[in-house]
C-alpha positions, 0 to 999 in steps of 0.5 A, spaced: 470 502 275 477 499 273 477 493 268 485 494 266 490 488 268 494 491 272 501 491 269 504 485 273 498 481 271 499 482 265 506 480 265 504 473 269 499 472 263 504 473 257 508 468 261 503 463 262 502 463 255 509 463 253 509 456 258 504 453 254 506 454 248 513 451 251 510 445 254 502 444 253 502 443 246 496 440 244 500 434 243 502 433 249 495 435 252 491 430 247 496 425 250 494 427 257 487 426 255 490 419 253 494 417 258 488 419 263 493 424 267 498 429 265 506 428 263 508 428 270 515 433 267 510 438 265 507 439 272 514 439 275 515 444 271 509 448 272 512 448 280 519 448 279 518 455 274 515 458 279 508 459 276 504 453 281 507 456 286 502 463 285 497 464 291 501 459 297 504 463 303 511 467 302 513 462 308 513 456 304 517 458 298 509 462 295 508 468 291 500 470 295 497 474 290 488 475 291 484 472 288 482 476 281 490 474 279 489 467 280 482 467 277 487 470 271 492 465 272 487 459 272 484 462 266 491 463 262 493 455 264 486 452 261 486 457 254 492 452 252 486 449 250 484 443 256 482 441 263 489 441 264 490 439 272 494 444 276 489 447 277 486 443 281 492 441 284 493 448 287 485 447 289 489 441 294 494 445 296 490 452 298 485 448 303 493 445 306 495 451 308 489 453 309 487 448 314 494 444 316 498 444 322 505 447 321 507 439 319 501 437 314 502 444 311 511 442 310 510 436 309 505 438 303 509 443 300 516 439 299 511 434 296 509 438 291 514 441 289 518 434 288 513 432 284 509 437 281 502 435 284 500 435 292 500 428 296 492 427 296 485 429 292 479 430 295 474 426 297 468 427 298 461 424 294 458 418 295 454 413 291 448 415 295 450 422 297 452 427 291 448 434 292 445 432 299 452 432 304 448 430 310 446 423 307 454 421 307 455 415 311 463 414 311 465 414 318 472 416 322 471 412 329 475 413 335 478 406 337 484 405 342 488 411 340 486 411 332 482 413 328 478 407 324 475 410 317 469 406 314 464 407 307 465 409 300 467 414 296 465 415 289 467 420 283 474 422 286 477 426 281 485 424 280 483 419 285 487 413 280 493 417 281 494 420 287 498 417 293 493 420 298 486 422 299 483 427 304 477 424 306 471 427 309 467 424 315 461 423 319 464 424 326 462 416 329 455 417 328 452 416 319 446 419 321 443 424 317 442 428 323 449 428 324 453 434 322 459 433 325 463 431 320 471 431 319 477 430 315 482 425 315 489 425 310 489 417 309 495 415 305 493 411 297 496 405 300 494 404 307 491 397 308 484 397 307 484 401 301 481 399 295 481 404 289 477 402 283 478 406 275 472 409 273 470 411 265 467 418 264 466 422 256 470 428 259 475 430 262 480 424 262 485 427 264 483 428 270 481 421 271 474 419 277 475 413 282 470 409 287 474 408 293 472 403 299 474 404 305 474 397 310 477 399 316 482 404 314 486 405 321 490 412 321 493 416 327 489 421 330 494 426 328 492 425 320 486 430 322 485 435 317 483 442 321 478 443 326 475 436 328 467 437 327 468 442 323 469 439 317 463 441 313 464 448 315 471 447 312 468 444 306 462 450 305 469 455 304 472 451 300 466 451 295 465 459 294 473 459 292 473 451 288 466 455 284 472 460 282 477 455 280 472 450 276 469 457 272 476 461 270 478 453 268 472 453 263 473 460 261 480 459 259 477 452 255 472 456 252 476 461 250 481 456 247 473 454 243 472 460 240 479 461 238 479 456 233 471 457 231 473 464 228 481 462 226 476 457 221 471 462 221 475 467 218 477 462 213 473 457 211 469 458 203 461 455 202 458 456 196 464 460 193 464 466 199 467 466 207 462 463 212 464 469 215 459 473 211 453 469 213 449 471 218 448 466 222 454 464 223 456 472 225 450 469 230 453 463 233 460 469 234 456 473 237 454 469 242 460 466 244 463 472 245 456 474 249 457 468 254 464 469 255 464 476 257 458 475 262 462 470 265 469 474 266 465 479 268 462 475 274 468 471 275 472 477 276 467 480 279 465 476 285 474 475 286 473 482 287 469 481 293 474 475 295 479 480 296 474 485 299 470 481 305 465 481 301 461 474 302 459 470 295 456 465 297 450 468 292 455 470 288 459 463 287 453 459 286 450 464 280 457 464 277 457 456 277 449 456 275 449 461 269 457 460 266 457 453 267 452 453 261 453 458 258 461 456 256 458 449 254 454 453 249 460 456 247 463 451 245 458 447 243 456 453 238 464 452 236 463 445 234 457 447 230 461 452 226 466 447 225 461 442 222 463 435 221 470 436 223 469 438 229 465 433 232 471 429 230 476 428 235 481 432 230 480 438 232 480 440 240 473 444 240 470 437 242 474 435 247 473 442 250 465 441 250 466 435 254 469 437 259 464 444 260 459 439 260 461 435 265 462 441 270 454 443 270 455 437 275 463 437 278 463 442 285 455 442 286 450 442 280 448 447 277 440 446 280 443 446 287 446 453 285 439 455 283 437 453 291 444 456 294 443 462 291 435 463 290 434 463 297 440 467 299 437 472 294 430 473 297 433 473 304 438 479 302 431 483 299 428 482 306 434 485 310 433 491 304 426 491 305 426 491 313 432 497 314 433 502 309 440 503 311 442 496 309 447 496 303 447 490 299 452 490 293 447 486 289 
């Protein structure tokens, strides 16, 4: 197996870095975290110098790229040291041209590229249906040549900031028992809408929100994809956000363990380097353990994205064990720093913050275990039951 960056990956990597240096100063990242979002010349700039352009379709002006690139790419953005937006602004533009009509998927192109985000966020959860999806009770009713929207949104990241929302709904019916869901582009400001700020203790600069929905009245033609098909369209949207949200928190986490072993390197205790202690050798070990397994799976499972290969497994135990296992990362980053990491003069808290918050952000780390866990067992049955089955474990 080939672990090597390719030679046009390396030359993206070192342009990302040499961006960041240019316009993701950590000043500039602490005034986003600030600011609840993001200087919005520097998400122009992301677009305008070509590089969140990466992964969209060579039609619309994109550079198609796999997935293991991306991850790459997404990685490199975020080891700038923050959980910096654009990568959950590509998130909203791959499921546009995804599922979009030719006018949805234009219109959301030129929108992005003026403006350097997409026209929407998603949302999804509710106050009474985080994990458990069927338990949604926002509707889209039909009525008289409309659609009517009814319910509430909870946790809706970016949702202060963006002009628009891609809404999944139960389809007329809020019961548990019916699966026909589907998404609806509904402008920030149609009538009826009522956005209300929420606080969190990580990741402020991509600030949540609850969003109400009394009687939202759109056209027909503001169907997302497949009418009904929307919870199936959210299940493929998953495996893929799963990879977006670990080479986010790996590109973070390294930005910790950076900086734990620039202050490793230097700091004096007890007249010699912490360095030679070799319970802080402990911590440094770990790290870089915890960071190598996730890479590896990360990698790994946009391999066999880019293969065909299914990873509903492979995403939800990406998601359950690099979750924690980067929070541990910066954790023990802090640990290392002492007092002066758990201040925010350093970045390795705000880097903890932020990781911690991802143990629950795009399905828990528990509901992985009941995604992947049942999946597992049912992979050794078909092994068990024909010996010719091959299963790439």
């Amino acid at each position: 197996m080939d672990f090597s960056y390719s030679q046009q990956q390396l030359e993206i990597k070192r342009g990302i870095r040499e961006w960041g240096k240019k316009h993701l100063t950590e000043e500039a990242i602490a005034a986003g975290y600030k600011n609840r979002g993001i200087a919005p010349e520097i998400a122009k700039a992301w677009v305008d110098d070509g590089w969140g352009m990466y992964g969209l379709p060579e039609e619309y002006g994109g550079k198609p790229v796999d997935h293991q690139t991306m991850a790459m790419i997404i990685e490199e953005l975020n080891h700038c040291g923050g959980n910096i937006p654009m990568a959950p602004n590509l998130l909203i533009m791959f499921d546009m041209v995804e599922f979009g009509t030719p006018e949805q998927i234009q219109y959301a192109v030129d929108y992005y590229k003026e403006n350097g985000y997409p026209p929407y966020c998603l949302a999804i959860s509710e106050p009474e249906a985080g994990s458990a999806n069927q338990y949604m009770t926002t509707t889209a009713t039909k009525k008289d040549g409309k659609i009517h929207i009814n319910g509430t949104k909870t946790w809706v990241t970016s949702g202060e900031n963006s002009d628009g929302f891609i809404v999944v709904c139960k389809n007329e019916d809020p019961s548990p028992e019916n699966k026909q869901m589907s998404m609806y582009l509904v402008p920030a400001n149609a009538k009826g809408v009522t956005i209300e700020p929420l606080n969190k203790i990580g990741m402020q600069i991509m600030p949540f929100s609850k969003v109400i929905f009394d009687d939202v009245v759109v056209d027909e033609s503001a169907l997302l994809g497949i009418e009904g098909k929307g919870f199936l369209q959210l299940m493929k949207n998953f495996e893929w956000e799963r990879c977006v949200l670990l080479a986010e928190l790996l590109g973070e986490a390294q930005a910790a363990m950076d900086d734990a072993c620039a202050w490793t390197n230097e700091r004096q205790q007890f007249g010699k380097g912490i360095k030679t202690f070799q319970l802080v050798q402990e911590h440094i070990v770990e790290m870089q353990i915890e960071l190598t397994n996730t890479r590896n799976f990360l990698y790994r499972t946009c391999w066999k994205m880019d293969n065909g290969i299914p990873v509903n497994n492979d995403a939800a135990m990406l998601k359950r064990y690099g979750a924690p296992a980067l929070t541990d990362c910066c954790s023990r980053a802090l640990q290392l720093m002492g007092g002066l990491g758990f201040t925010d003069a350093t970045r390795v808290s705000r880097l903890m913050l932020d990781c911690r918050g991802f143990q629950i952000g795009g399905g828990t780390v528990e509901i992985m275990v009941h995604i992947s866990g049942r999946g597992i067992l049912k992979e050794y049955a078909k092994a068990a039951e024909d010996p010719d089955y091959l299963w790439t474990i």
